[in-house]
C-alpha positions as CSV (number, residue, x, y, z in Angstrom):
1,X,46.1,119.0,82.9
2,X,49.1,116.3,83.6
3,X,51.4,118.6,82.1
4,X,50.4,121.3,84.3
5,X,51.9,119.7,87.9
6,X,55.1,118.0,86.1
7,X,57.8,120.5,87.5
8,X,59.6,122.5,85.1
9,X,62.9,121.3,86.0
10,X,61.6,117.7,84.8
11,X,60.3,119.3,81.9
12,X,63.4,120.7,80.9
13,X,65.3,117.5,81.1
14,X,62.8,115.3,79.7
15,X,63.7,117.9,76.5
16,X,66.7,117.5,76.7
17,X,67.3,114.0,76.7
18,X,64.3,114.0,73.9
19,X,66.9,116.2,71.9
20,X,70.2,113.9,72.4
21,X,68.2,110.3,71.4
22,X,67.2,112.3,68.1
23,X,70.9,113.2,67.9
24,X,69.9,116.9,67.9
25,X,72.6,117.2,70.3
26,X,75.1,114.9,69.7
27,X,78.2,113.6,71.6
28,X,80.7,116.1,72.7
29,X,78.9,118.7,71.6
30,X,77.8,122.2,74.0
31,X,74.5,122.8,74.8
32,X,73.2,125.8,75.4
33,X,74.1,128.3,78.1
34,X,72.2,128.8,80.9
35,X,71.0,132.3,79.6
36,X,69.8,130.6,76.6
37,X,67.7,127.7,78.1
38,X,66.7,130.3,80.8
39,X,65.4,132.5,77.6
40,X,64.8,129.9,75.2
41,X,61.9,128.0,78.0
42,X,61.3,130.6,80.2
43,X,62.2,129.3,83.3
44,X,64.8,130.3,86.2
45,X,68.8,129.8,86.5
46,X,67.8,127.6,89.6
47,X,65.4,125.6,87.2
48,X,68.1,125.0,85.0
49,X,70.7,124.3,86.9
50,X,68.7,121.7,88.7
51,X,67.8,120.0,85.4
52,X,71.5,120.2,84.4
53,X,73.0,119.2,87.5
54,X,70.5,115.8,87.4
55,X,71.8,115.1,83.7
56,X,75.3,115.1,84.5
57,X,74.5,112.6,87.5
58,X,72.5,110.7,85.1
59,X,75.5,110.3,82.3
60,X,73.8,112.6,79.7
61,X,75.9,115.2,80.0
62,X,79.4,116.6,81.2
63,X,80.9,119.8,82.6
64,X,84.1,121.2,81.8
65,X,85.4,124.0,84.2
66,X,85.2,127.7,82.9
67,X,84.0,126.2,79.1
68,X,80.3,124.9,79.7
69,X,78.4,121.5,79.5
70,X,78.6,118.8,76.7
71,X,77.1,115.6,75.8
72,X,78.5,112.8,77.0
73,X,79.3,110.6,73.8
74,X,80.4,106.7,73.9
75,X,83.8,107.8,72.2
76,X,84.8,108.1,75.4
77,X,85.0,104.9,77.3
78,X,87.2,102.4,78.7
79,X,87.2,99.1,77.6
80,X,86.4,97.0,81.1
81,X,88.4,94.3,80.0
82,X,91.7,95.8,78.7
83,X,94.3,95.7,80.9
84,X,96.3,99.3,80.2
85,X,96.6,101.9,83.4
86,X,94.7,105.0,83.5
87,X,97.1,107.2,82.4
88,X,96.8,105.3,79.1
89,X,92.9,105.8,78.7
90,X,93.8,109.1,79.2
91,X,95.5,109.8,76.5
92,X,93.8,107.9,74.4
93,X,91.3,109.8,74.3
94,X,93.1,112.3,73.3
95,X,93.2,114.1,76.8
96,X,96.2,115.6,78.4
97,X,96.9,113.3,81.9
98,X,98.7,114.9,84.8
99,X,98.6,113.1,88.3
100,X,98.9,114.0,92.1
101,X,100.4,111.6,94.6
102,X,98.0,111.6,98.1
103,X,100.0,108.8,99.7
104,X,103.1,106.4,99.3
105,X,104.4,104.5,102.4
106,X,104.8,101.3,103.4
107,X,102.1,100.0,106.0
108,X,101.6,96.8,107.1
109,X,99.0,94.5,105.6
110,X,95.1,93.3,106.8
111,X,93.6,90.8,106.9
112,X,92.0,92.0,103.5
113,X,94.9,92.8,101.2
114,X,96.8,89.7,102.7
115,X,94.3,87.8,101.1
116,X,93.7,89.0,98.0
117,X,97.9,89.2,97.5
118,X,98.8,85.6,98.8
119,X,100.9,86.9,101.6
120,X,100.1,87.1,105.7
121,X,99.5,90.4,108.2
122,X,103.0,90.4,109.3
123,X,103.8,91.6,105.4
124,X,103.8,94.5,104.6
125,X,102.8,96.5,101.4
126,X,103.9,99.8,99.1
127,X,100.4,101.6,99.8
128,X,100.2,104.5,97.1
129,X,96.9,107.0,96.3
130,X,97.4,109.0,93.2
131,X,94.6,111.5,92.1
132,X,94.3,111.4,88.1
133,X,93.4,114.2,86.2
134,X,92.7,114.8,82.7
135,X,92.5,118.0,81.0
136,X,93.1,119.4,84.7
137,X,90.0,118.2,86.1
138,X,90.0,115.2,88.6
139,X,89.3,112.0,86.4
140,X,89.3,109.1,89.6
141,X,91.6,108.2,92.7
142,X,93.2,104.9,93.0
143,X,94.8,103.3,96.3
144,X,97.2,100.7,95.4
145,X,98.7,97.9,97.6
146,X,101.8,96.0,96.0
147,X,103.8,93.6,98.2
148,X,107.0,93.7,99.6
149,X,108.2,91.1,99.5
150,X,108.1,91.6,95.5
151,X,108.7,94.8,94.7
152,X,111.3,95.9,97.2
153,X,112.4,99.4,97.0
154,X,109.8,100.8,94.5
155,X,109.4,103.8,96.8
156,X,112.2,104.6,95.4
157,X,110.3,105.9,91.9
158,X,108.5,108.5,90.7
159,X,105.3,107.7,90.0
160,X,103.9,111.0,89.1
161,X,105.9,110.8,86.2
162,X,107.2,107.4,86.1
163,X,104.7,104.3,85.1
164,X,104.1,101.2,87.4
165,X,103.1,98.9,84.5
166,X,106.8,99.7,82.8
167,X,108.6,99.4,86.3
168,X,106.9,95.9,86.9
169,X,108.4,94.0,83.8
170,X,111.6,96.4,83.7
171,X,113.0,96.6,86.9
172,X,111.2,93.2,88.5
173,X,111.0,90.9,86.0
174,X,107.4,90.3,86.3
175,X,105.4,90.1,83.6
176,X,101.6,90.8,84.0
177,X,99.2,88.3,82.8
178,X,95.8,88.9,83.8
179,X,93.3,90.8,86.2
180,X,90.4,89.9,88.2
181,X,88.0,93.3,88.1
182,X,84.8,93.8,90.4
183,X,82.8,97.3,89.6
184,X,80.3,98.4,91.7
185,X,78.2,101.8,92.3
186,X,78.7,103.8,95.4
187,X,78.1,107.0,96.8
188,X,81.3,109.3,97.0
189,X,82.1,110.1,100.9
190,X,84.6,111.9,102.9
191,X,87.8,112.1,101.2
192,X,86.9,110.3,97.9
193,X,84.5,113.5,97.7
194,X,87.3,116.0,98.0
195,X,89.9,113.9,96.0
196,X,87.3,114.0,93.0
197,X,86.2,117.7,93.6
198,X,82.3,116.2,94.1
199,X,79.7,117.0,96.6
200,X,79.4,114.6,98.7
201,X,76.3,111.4,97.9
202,X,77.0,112.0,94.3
203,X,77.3,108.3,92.3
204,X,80.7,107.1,91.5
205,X,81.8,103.4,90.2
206,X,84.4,101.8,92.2
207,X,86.4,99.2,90.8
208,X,88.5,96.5,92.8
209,X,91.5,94.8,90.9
210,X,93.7,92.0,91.5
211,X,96.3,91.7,89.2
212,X,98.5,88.9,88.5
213,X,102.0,88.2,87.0
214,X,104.7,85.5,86.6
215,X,107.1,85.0,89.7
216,X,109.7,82.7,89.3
217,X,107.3,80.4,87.2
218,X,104.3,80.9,88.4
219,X,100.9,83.2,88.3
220,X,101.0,84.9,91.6
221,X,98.9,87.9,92.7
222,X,101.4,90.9,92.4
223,X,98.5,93.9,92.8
224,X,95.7,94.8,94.5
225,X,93.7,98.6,93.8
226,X,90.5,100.1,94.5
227,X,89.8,103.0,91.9
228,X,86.8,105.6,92.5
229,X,85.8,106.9,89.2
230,X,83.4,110.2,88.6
231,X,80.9,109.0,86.5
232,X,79.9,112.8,84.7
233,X,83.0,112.3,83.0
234,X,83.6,108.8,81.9
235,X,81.6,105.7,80.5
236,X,82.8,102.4,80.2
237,X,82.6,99.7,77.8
238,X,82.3,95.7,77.3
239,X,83.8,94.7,73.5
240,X,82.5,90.8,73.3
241,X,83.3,88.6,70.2
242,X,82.2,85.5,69.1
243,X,84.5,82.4,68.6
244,X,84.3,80.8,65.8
245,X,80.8,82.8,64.8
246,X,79.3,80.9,67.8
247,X,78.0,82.6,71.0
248,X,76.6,80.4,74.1
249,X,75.4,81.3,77.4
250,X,76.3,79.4,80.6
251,X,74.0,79.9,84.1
252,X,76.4,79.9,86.9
């Protein structure tokens, strides 16, 4: 009698995910069209959608525009703690990355990004949104706030085609040691909606990065991003090694 007032939609998905754990369908692999759920369980296109659209919000599956949906497979994630841009991650994956630039100008910095970049709010900073895409579909959009005061003139560049962690070292002399990452999920609003081609309210991570580099001797903050990344079509990942075959945990 239970099964009787479960919706069908729910239905649907719980088969569905029943079907990826067994490894019926497996990672990167197409499921089956909406005709062929709609005839294979006899249920609506609006049923189907719904249980598809929750999936891909959920991180089971993934759509690609004009091909269908797949299965979202842990091949394709990021490491969380490698430092490499995301044009990088890109391709490899074996993806094809182009980018779109949304803003580049200099603006003067807040009380925020003053903080996180050592400097005061009568700096200023190179403020530059790119939208990356992979495969031609919008991957994330990252805002990026590099000072002044240290990077003088890198309006100058291309960075559609040019990339910032090879004009750091090569042109400035800084070389990039480390990065400092929060990650956090939000809900996609306003213009982060229509950068990522999402409905607004849909989950996305958001990362926060300060990245650090050698000026003249010493490790100085040299970068500060946020990056909003659509979740239906990218996991990430945590590689953790032992030291010397020894493992402890510490309580903070």
């Amino acid at each position: 009698m239970e099964e009787e007032h479960i919706p069908k939609y729910f239905s649907l998905k719980r088969d569905i995910i029943r079907k990826i754990e067994m490894e019926e369908f497996t990672g990167d692999m197409p499921i089956l069209s909406e005709r062929e759920m709609m005839e294979l369980y006899q249920v609506s296109r609006i049923t189907v959608r719904k249980a598809i659209d929750e999936l891909v919000k959920e991180g089971y599956l993934y759509k690609v525009q004009g091909k269908g949906t797949y299965v979202k497979s842990d091949e394709n994630s990021q490491d969380l703690f490698a430092i490499t841009s995301c044009t990088e991650d890109v391709q490899r994956l074996g993806l094809t990355p182009t980018k779109k630039m949304i803003i580049a100008e200099y603006i003067q910095a807040d009380s925020k990004r003053a903080k996180k970049l050592h400097i005061t709010v009568d700096d200023r900073v190179f403020c530059m949104g790119r939208v990356l895409y992979a495969q031609g579909e919008p991957l994330n959009y990252t805002i990026t706030y590099l000072p002044e005061k240290l990077f003088s003139g890198i309006d100058r560049h291309d960075f559609i085609n040019e990339s910032l962690y090879n004009v750091i070292p090569k042109e400035y002399g800084i070389r990039i040691t480390k990065a400092r990452r929060t990650i956090e999920a939000v809900l996609a609003r306003d213009d982060i909606a229509d950068y990522l081609e999402i409905e607004e309210g849909m989950p996305i991570i958001l990362f926060g990065c300060t990245t650090y580099g050698i000026v003249n001797g010493a490790e100085i903050p040299i970068e500060y991003f946020k990056c909003y990344y659509r979740t239906d079509k990218f996991k990430f990942s945590i590689n953790q090694v032992t030291e010397k075959k020894t493992a402890s945990v510490q309580e903070n």
